[in-house]
KOLZARO-722069 format. One record per residue (C-alpha): x, y, z; residue number from 1. Coordinates in steps of 0.5 Angstrom, whole numbers. Each point is the difference from the previous one (the first is absolute). Layout:
xx	yy	zz	num
X	Y	Z	NUM;
...
This chain:
xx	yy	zz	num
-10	-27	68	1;
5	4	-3	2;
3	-1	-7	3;
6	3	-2	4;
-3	4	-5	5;
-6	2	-5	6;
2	-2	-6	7;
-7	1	-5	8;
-7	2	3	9;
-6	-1	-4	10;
-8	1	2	11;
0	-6	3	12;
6	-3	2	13;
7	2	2	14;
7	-2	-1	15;
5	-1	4	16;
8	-3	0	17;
1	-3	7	18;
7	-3	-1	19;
1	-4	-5	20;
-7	-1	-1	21;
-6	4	-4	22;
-7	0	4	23;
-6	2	-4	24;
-5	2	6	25;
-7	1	-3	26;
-6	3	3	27;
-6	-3	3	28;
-4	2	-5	29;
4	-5	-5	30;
-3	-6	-2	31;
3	-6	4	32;
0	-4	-6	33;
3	4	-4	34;
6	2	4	35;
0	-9	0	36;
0	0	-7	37;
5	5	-1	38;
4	-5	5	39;
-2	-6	-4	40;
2	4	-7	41;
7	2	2	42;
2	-8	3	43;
-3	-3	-6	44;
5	6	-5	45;
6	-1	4	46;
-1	-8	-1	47;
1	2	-8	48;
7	2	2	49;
-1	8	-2	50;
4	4	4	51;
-5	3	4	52;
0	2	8	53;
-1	-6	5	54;
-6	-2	4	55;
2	-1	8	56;
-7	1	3	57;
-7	2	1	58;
-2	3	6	59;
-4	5	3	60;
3	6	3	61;
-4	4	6	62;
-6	-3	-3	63;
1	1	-7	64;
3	-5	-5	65;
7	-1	-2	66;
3	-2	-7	67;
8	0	2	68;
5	-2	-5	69;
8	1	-1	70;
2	8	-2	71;
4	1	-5	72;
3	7	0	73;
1	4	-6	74;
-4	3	-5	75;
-5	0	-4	76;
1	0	-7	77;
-5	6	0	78;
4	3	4	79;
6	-1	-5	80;
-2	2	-6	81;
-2	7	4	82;
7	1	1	83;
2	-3	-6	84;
-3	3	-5	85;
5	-1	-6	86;
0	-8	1	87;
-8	0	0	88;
0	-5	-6	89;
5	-5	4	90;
-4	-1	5	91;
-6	-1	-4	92;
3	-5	-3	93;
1	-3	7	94;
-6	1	3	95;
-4	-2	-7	96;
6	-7	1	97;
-3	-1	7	98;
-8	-1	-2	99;
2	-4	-5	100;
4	-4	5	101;
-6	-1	5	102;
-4	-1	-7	103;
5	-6	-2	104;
-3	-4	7	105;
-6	-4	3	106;
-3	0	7	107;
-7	-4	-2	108;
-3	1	7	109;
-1	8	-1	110;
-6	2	-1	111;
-1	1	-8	112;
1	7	-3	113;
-7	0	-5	114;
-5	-3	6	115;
4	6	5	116;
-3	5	-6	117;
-7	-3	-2	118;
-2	1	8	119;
3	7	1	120;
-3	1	-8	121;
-7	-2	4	122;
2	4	6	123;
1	7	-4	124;
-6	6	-1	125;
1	-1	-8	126;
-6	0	-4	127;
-3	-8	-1	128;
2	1	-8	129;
7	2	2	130;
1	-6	6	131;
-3	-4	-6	132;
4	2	-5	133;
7	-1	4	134;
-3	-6	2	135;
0	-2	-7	136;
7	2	-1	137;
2	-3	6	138;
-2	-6	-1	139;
2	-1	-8	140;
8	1	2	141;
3	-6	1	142;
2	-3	6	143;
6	0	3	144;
5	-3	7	145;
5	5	0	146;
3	4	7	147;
-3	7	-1	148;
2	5	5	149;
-6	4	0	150;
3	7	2	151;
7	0	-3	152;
2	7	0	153;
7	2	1	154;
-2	3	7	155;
-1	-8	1	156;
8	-1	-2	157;
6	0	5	158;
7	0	-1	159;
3	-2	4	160;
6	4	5	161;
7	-4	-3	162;
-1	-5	-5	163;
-5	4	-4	164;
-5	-6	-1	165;
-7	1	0	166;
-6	-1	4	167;
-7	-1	-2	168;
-5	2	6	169;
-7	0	2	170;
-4	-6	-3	171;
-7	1	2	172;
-3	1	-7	173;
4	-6	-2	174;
-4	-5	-5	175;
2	-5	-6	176;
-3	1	-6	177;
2	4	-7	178;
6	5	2	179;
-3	5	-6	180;
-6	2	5	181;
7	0	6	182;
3	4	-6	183;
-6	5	-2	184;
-1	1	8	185;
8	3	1	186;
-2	4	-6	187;
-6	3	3	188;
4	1	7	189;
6	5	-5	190;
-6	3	-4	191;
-4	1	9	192;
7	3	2	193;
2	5	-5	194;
5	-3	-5	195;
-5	-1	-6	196;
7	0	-4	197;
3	-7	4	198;
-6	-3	-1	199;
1	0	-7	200;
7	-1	1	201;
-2	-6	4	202;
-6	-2	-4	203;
6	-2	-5	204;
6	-3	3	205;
-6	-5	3	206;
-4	-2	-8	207;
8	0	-2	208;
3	-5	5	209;
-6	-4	1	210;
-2	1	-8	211;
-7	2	2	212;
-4	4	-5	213;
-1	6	3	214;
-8	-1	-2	215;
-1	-6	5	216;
3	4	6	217;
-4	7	-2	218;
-7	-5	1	219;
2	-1	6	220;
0	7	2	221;
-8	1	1	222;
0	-8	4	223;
5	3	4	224;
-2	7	2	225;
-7	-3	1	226;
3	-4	5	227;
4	4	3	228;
-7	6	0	229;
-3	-3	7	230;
7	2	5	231;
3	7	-1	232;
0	8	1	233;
-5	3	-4	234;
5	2	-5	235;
2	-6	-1	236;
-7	-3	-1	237;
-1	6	-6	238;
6	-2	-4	239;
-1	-7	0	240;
-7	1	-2	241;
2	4	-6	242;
5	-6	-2	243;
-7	-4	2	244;
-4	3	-5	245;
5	-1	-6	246;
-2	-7	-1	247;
2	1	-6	248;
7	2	1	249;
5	-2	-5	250;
């Protein structure tokens, strides 16, 4: 099959634009439930009324499976701010505006955010009194149903061609439970990318317009980094155990 073009391409997976549809075409190594979970994750997000690429199939393509969804053509949000650099506290506020949308809806048949966590906690190399301890903390935050997106990021925002409204993309990671871990995991994902500035920045627009205290997030900060040590570059894997280790971070 040909598409029209590669859109993105990542180890396991690419996408292309075919028309007026976006195909996400994994690799064989990809497991099959996982990429029925995603599908799964995106119809139960877009029944929330998020604004959000709509799900049109799964399938297999040449032997391989298949996510397709309605393409929206724009940019990303990562990219606007890059080109704009003057009108990056704007677009904060944007995108920290749009978290707080998806965290203001409920989708009770996702997965829950803190069991997601203690498997991947369990599954990880860490030491059996650290899993212990972030086990502990884990179990000890309060329980929680809202939508969290998992890997909100401004890579993962459109801005759409024409009427400038925005699309949140890619569902995988998404589960309902305490959006302050939703918050501490895009902290986490400016601190991986760089911007150790915007993510202070955005740390602060979220506590402000969610009127959470800032302590609460950053205890989630060693849960989330724990959780998030078990897939990733090696890198990656070495930042996130420094933030696994500041157990005591405040």
């Amino acid at each position: 099959m040909k598409f029209d073009k590669i859109i993105a391409v990542r180890n396991t997976k690419t996408v292309y634009r075919d028309g007026g549809n976006a195909v996400k075409l994994f690799d064989e190594t990809y497991s099959k439930a996982d990429i029925l979970n995603e599908a799964l994750n995106q119809a139960l997000v877009e029944e929330t009324g998020l604004a959000i690429p709509k799900l049109s199939d799964v399938t297999k393509i040449d032997g391989k499976w298949a996510i397709v969804m309605e393409f929206i053509d724009g940019k990303t949000l990562e990219q606007t701010m890059r080109e704009n650099p003057s009108q990056k506290g704007a677009y904060l506020n944007l995108f920290t505006d749009l978290q707080l949308d998806v965290h203001s809806r409920r989708a009770p048949r996702l997965n829950k955010l803190k069991d997601k966590m203690n498997r991947k906690i369990s599954a990880s190399d860490l030491d059996d009194t650290v899993k212990y301890e972030l086990h502990t903390r884990l179990d000890g935050m309060p329980k929680h149903d809202k939508v969290c997106h998992g890997d909100f990021n401004p890579a993962n925002i459109i801005i759409a061609d024409g009427d400038g409204a925005p699309y949140i993309l890619d569902w995988s990671h998404a589960t309902q439970g305490n959006a302050s871990a939703d918050a501490a995991r895009t902290f986490l994902l400016f601190w991986l990318n760089g911007d150790r500035a915007g993510a202070e920045s955005y740390l602060d627009l979220f506590c402000e317009k969610s009127g959470t205290a800032k302590q609460y997030v950053q205890k989630w900060i060693p849960i989330v980094a724990a959780s998030q040590s078990v897939k990733g570059k090696e890198k990656e894997r070495e930042f996130l155990m420094h933030w696994i280790n500041v157990v005591d971070y405040e």
